[in-house]
N, C-alpha and C positions, 0 to 999 in steps of 0.2 A: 654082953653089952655092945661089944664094935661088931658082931654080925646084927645083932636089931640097929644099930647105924648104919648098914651099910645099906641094909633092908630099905630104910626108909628112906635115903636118898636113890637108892634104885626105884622105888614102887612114887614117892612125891608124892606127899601128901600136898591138900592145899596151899596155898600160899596164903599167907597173912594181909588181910585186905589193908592194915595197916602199914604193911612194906611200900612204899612208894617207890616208882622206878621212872624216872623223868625219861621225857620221851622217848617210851618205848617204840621198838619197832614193829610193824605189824608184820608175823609170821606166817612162812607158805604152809602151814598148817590149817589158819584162819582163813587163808583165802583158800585152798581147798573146802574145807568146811564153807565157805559162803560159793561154791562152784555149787553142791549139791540143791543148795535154793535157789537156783537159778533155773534148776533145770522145775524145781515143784512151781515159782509164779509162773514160769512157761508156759504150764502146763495148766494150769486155772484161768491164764488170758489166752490162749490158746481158746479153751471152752467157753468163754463169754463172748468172744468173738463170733463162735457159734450159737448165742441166745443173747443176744441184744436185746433184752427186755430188761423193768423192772425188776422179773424174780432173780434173773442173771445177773444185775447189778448188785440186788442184793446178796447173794451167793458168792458172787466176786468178792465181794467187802468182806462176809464173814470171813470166807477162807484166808484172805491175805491179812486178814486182823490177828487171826491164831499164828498164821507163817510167820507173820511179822514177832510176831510175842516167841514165837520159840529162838529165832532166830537169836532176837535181842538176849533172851535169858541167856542161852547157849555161849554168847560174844560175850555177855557182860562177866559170868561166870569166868571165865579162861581169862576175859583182861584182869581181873580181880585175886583170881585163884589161880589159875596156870602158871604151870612150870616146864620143865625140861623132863620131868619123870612119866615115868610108862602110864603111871594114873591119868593124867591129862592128856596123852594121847589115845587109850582106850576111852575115855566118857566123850572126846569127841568125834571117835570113829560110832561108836554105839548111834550120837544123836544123829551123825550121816547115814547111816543103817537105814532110823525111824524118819526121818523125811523121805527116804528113797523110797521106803512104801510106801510113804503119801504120795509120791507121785505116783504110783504104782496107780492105788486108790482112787485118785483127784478123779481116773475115766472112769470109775466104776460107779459112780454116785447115782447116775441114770439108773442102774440096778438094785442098789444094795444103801443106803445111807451111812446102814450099820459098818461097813465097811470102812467109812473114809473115820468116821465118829471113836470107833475100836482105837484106830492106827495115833487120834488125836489124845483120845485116853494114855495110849503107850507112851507119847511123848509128854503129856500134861504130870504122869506119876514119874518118868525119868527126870524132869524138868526137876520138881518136886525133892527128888532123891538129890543131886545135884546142889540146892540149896542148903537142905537138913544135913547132909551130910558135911558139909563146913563148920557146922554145929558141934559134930561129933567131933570132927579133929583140933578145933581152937574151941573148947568150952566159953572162954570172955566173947566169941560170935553168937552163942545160941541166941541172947535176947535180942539181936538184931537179925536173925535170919528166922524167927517164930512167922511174923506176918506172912513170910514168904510160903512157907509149911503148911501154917493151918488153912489159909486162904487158897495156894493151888489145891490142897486136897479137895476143900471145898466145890473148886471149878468143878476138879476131876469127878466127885458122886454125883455134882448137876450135869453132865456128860454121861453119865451111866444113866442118868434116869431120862434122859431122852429119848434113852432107847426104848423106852415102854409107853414111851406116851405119843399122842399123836405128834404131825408136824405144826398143827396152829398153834399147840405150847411153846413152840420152838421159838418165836418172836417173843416172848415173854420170859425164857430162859434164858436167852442167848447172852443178852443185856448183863446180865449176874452173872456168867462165865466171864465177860471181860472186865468187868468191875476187878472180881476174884481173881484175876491176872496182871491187873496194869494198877492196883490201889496198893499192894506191898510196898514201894519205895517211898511213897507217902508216910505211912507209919512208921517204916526203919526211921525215916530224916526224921519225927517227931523223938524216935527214942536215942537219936546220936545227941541230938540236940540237947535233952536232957544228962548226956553224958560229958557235955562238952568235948562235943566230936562233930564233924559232919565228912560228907563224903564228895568229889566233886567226880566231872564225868572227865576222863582222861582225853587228853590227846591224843592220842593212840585211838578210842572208843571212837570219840567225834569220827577220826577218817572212816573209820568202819562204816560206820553210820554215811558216809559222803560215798563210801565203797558199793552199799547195797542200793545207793540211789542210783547210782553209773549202772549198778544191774536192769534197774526198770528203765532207765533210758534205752537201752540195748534194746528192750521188748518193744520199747517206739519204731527204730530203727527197724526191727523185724518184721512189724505192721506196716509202715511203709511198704519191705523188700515185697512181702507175701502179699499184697494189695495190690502192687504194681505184678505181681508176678501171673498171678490169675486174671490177665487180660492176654487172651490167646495172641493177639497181633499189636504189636508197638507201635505209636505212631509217634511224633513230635511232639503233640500234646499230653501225653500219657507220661514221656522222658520230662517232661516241662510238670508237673505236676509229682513226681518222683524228685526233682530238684527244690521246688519250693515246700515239697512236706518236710526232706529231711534239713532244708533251713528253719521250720516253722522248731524243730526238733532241737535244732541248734542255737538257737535265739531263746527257747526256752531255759537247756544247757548253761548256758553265759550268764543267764538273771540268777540263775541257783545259786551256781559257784563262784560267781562276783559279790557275791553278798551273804553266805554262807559258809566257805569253806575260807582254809585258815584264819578260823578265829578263835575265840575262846569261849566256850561256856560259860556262862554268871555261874558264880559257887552255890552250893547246896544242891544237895540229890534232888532235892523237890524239883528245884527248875531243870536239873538233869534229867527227872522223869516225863517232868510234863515238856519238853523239846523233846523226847522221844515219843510221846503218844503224838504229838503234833503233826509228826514225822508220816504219820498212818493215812490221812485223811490227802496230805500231798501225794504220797506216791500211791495211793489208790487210785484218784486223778488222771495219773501218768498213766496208769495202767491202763482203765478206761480206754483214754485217750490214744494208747497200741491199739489194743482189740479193735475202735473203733476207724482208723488208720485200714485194716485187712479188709473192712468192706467198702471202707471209705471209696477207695478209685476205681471201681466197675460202673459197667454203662448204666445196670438198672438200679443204684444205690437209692437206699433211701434219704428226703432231707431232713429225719431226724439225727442222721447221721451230724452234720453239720452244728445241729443244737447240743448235742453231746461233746463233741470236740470242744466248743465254746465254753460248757458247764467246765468242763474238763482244766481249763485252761484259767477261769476264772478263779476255780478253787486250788489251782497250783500256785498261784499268784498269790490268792488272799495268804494261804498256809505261810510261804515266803516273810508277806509283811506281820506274821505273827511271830514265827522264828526269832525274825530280826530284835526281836523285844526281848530277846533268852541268851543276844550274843553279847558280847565285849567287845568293842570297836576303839583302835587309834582314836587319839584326840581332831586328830584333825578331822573326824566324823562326827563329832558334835554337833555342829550348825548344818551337817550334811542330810545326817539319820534322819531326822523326818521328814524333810521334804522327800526326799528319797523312799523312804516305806509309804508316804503318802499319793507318789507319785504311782507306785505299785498296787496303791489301794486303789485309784483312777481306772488303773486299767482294767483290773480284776471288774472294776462294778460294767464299765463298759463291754466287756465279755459277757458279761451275764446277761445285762438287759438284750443286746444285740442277741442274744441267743436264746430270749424270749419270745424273739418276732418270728414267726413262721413266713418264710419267702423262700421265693424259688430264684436260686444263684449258681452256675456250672461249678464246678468241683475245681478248676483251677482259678477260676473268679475270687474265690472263698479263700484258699488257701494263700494268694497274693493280696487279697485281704490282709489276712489274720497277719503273714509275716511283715507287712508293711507298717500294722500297727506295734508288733513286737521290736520290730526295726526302731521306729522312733522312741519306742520307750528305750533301748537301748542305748541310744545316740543321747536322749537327754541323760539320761543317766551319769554315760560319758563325758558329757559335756560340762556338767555339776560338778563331779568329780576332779578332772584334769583342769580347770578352774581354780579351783581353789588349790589343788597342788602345787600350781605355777604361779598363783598369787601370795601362797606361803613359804613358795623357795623349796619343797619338799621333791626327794626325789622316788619316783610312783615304786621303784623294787623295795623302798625300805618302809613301804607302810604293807 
């Protein structure tokens, strides 16, 4: 009996998703583990950078919609279940293993589809095992981790049958693989609910989530460096254009995390699930908006370049004033919150339209644009803000 104890705090079984552990810390384990997906969306905006089209757009979305689902499963598993025992660090060495193929893969797609498709399967039945197997170890979890089980396998056999059917199925399939991956915490919260239980998204989880967006910003920052860097001779204007993209970059930066990070979640998985799918369609966005960035500043750019950065930009914003509806805000955000997400909605439609008109503008024209406008929504923002802090006597560190 004390060597099967000792067994099983050496090996760590899951952790009890009922254990609560108030602000936990995020581990250099999980930021390793999120180093590895760094290097796989590199590596898919990297390739859309080189196919600026529709199908490339499209391609980009799938891919980061799966990275993103594995990623999420893999964080949310470990804030949930993880511990200190050997278990928890081999299932998260494994799932670094099977991304690192995928980037292996992500070049090989031009050849082989089955290739990148195989490596997603490896990760959709590990993913899979990962859930079911919390099942196995706390029996009172099975009825809550079924959805998770029967639904990725699901994904996983529409994954395998891809592989025999043409690619024009593949828009018709594709849709049902993400259903089957992002619809389980919907039904868990319908069955806590019934138990009188629900689950919320930790604080801990949020920064992760705040973590992997600091990653797709980086890949802006890189489309800048690699944009500006594939112009063989420098001149003033080229430096002056490298200064206002990575402001355009930074002024983005600031709307995020001034309205987004340290807050709170609304309780229930539900709204913690659907602020993570939300999460998907923003930092696609972003992405976009890198890739588009490396061809953005050459002599012979194209100006749909400029309509894309726009789109890019707009749907970063709109996602933003959705968010905003899934957070917890100090009181003194009350009278603030909507004119505030309203003011975000403004901008977002004016991105759009402006990025419906086909004209011909120079590339640092456009960019002293954009930041000018990003500027003022900025400054009003501040302005609303710091207003009403000094009209209610509040001091700005403690909200």
């Amino acid at each position: 009996m004390e060597l099967k104890k000792k067994i099983s705090i050496w090996w760590g079984p899951p952790k009890d998703f009922n254990t609560k552990q108030e602000k936990r810390r995020i581990s250099w384990l999980e930021l390793f583990y999120d180093l590895v997906y760094v290097i796989a969306i590199s590596r898919i905006t990297h390739n859309l950078s080189n196919d600026m089209n529709t199908e490339g757009f499209i391609k980009y979305a799938c891919l980061f919609s799966l990275i993103f689902w594995g990623w999420l499963n893999g964080s949310l598993h470990h804030d949930l279940h993880g511990n200190q025992g050997l278990r928890t660090r081999l299932m998260m060495l494994w799932q670094m293993m099977i991304i690192a193929a995928l980037a292996i893969t992500i070049n090989k797609t031009h050849e082989n589809y089955a290739f990148i498709t195989i490596v997603f399967m490896i990760m959709q039945l590990y993913i899979t095992y990962q859930w079911w197997s919390v099942g196995f170890y706390d029996k009172s979890h099975r009825k809550y981790s079924w959805p998770y089980t029967v639904l990725f396998l699901l994904s996983f056999c529409l994954m395998g049958l891809s592989l025999f059917i043409s690619h024009s199925w593949l828009k018709i399939i594709f849709p049902f693989i993400l259903i089957c991956n992002y619809a389980p915490p919907f039904i868990t919260h319908k069955l806590l609910l019934r138990s009188a239980q629900d689950l919320d998204l930790s604080s801990s989880m949020f920064e992760r989530l705040g973590l992997f967006t600091i990653i797709i910003f980086g890949e802006l920052v890189l489309g800048v460096v690699n944009g500006i860097n594939e112009i063989e001779i420098l001149n003033f204007s080229d430096w002056l254009n490298f200064a206002i993209g990575i402001s355009v970059i930074f002024s983005l930066w600031w709307i995020f995390f001034t309205f987004i990070s340290s807050r709170e979640v609304k309780k229930g998985l539900d709204k913690a699930s659907l602020l993570e799918i939300l999460y998907i369609p923003g930092l696609i966005s972003l992405g976009i908006i890198g890739a588009s960035f490396t061809v953005f500043f050459g002599k012979d750019f194209e100006s749909s370049m400029r309509q894309i950065i726009g789109f890019g930009i707009a749907v970063f914003l709109f996602c933003i004033f959705l968010l905003m509806k899934l957070l917890e805000y100090p009181d003194v955000f009350d009278t603030l919150k909507q004119p505030m997400r309203f003011s975000l909605l403004v901008t977002a439609l004016l991105f759009f339209v402006v990025s419906l008109i086909n004209f011909t503008l120079p590339v640092t024209y456009y960019l002293a644009i954009t930041a000018f406008i990003l500027a003022i929504e900025i400054t009003y923002l501040n302005y609303k803000y710091y207003k009403k802090l000094i009209k209610e006597g509040i001091d700005p560190s403690e909200v």
